[in-house]
C-alpha atoms as a printed R data frame, in Angstrom:
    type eleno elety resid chain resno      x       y       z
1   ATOM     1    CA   UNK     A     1 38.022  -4.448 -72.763
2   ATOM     2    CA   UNK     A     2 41.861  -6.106 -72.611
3   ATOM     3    CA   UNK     A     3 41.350  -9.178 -71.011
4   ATOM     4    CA   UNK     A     4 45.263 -10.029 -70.895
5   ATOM     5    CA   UNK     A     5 45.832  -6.699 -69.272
6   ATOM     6    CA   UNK     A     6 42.684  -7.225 -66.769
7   ATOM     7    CA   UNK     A     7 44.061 -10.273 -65.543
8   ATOM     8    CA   UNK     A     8 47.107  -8.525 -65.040
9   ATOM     9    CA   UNK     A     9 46.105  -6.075 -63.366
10  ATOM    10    CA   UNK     A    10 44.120  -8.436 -61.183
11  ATOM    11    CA   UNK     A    11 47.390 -10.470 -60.427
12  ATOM    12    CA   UNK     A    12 48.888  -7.169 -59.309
13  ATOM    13    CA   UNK     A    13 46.712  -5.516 -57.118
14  ATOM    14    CA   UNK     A    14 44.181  -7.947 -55.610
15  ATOM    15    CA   UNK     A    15 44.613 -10.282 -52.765
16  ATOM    16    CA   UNK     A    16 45.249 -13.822 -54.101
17  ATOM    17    CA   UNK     A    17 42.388 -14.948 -52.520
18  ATOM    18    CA   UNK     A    18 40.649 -12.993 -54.879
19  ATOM    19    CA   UNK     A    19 41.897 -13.355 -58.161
20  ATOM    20    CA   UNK     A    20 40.973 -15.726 -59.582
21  ATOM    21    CA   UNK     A    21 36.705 -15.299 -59.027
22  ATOM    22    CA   UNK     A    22 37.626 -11.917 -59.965
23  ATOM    23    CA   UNK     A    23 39.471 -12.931 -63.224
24  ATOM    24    CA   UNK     A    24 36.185 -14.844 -64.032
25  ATOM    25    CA   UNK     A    25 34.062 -11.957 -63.306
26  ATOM    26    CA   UNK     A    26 35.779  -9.544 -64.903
27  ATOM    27    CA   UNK     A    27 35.974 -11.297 -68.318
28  ATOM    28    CA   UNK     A    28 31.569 -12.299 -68.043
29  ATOM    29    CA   UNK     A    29 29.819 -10.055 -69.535
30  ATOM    30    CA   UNK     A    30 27.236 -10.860 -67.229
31  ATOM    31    CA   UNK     A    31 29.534 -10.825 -64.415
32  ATOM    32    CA   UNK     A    32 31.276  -8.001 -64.498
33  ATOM    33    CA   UNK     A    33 29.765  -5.961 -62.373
34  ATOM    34    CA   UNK     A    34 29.758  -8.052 -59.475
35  ATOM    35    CA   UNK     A    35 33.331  -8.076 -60.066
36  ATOM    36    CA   UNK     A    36 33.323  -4.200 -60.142
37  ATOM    37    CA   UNK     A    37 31.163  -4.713 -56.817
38  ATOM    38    CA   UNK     A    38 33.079  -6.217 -54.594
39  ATOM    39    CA   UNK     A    39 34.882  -3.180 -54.689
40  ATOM    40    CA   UNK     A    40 32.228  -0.949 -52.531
41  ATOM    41    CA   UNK     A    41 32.526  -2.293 -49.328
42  ATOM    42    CA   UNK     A    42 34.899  -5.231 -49.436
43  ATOM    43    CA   UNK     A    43 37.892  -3.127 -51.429
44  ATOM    44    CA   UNK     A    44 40.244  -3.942 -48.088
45  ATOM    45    CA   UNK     A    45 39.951  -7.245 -48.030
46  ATOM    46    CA   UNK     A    46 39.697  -7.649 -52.322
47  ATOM    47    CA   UNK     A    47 42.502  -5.207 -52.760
48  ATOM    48    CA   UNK     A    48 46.444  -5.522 -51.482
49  ATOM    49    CA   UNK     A    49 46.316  -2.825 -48.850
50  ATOM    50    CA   UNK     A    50 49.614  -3.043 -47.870
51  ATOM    51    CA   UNK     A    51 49.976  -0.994 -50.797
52  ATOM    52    CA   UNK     A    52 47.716   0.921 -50.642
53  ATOM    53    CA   UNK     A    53 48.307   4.972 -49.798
54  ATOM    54    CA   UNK     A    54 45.026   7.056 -48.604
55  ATOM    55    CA   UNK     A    55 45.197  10.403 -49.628
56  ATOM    56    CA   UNK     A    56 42.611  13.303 -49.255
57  ATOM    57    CA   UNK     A    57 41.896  15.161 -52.204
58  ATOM    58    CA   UNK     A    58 39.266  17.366 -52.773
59  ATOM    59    CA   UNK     A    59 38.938  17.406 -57.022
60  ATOM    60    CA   UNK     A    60 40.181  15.697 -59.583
61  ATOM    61    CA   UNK     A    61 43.259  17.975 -60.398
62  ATOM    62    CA   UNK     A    62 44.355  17.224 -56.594
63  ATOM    63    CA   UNK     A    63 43.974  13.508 -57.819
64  ATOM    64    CA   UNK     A    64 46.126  14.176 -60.574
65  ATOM    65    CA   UNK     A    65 48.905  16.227 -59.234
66  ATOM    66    CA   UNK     A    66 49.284  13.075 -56.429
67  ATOM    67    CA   UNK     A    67 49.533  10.660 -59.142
68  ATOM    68    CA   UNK     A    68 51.956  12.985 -60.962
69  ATOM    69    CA   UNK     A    69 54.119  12.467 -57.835
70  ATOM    70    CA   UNK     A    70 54.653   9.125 -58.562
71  ATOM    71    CA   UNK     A    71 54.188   8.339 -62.512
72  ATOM    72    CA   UNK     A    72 54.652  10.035 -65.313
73  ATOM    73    CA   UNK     A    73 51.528   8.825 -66.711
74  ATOM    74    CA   UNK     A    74 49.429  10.582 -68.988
75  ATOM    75    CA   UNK     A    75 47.096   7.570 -70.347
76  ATOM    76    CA   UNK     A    76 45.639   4.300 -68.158
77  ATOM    77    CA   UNK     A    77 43.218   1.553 -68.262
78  ATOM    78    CA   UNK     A    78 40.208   2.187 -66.507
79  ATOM    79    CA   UNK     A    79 38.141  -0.098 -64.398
80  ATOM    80    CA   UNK     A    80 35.070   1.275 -63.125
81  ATOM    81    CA   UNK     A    81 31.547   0.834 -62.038
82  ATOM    82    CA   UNK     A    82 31.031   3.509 -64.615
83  ATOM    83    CA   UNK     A    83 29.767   1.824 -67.940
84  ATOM    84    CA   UNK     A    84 30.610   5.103 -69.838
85  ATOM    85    CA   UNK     A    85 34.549   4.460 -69.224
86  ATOM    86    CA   UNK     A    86 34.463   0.546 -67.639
87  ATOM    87    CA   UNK     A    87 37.465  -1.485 -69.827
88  ATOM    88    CA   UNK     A    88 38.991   1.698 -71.621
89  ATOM    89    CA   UNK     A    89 42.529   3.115 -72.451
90  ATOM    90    CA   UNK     A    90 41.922   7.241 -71.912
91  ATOM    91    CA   UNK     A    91 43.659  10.001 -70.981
92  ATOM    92    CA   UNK     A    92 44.747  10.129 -67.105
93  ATOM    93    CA   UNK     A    93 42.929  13.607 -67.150
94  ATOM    94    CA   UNK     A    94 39.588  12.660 -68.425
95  ATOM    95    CA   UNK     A    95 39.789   9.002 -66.652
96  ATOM    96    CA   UNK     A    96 40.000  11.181 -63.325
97  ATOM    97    CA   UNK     A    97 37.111  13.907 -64.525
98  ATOM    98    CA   UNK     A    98 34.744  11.349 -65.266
99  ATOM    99    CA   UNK     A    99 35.660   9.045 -61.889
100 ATOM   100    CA   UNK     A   100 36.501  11.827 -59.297
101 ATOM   101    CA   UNK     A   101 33.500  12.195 -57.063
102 ATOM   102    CA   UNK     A   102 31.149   9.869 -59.296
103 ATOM   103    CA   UNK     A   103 30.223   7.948 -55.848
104 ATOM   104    CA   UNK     A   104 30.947   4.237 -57.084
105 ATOM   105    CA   UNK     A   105 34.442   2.419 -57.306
106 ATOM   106    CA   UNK     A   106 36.966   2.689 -59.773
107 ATOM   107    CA   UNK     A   107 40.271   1.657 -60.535
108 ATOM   108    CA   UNK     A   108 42.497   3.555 -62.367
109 ATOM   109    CA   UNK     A   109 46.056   1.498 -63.773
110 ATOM   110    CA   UNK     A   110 48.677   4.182 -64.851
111 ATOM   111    CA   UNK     A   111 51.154   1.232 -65.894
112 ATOM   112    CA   UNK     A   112 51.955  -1.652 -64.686
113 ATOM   113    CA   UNK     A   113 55.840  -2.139 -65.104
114 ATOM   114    CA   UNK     A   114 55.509   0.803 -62.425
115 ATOM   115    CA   UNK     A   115 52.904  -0.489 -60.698
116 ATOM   116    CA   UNK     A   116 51.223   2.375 -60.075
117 ATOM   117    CA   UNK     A   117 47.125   2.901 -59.960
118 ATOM   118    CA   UNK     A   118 44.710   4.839 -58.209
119 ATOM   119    CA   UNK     A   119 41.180   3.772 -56.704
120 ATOM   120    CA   UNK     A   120 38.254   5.628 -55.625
121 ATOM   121    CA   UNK     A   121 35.841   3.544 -53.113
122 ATOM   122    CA   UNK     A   122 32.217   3.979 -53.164
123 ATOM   123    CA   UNK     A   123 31.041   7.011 -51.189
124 ATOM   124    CA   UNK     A   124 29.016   6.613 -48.119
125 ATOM   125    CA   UNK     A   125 28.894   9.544 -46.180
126 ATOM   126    CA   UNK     A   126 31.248  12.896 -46.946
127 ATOM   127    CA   UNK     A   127 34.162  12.337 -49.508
128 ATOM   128    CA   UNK     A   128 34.666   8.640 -50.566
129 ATOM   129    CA   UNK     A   129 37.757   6.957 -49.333
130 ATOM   130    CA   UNK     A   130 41.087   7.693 -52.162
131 ATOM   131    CA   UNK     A   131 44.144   5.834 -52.251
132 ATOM   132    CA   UNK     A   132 47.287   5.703 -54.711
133 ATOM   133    CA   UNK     A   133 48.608   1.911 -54.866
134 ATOM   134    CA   UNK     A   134 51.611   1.724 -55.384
135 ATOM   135    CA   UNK     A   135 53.283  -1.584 -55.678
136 ATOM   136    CA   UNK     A   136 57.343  -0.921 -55.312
């Protein structure tokens, strides 16, 4: 995990009301997955969603080809409720095979000088909500 690029991220895309139990969270070992958590059901209220663009994809390439519309990005940091990739630099394309329809939240950062990530909510019922943020 990269704390000092956590806690930026944090400062970029979560509500200030947020950020700073989240920035404790996040960088507990034991408490990072309630910080992952809040993400399920609370994500618009925890996340800036003035920023934040829905879109309805079906797969993962759909994912990718929206990102692609907006960043060049071929590598991000991941943040996700998935142990297997939680807190790791990876390829855009396998960060989005391994989150894309896994049913829990994740947050994708593409870069932040562009501000760009993409977040997958927890699923419920049918597809789980998708959005692009995009902080301009």
């Amino acid at each position: 995990m990269d704390k000092s690029y956590e806690i930026e991220i944090v400062k970029t895309f979560f509500n200030k009301h947020y950020q700073e139990r989240i920035i404790y969270e996040l960088t507990s070992k034991k408490k990072r997955i309630n910080a992952i958590s809040r993400l399920c059901h609370n994500f618009k209220e925890v996340l800036k969603i003035d920023y934040m663009i829905e879109i309805n994809c079906v797969d993962y390439k759909e994912v990718l080809e929206q990102i692609k519309k907006y960043s060049g990005a071929n590598t991000c940091y991941v943040i996700s409720y998935n142990k297997e990739i939680d807190g790791l630099y990876m390829k855009l394309d396998d960060a989005l095979r391994n989150i894309v329809g896994f049913g829990m939240p994740s947050l994708v950062v593409c870069n932040i000088p562009n501000k760009l990530a993409y977040f997958e909510a927890e699923q419920v019922n049918g597809a789980p909500p998708r959005y692009i943020l995009e902080m301009s």
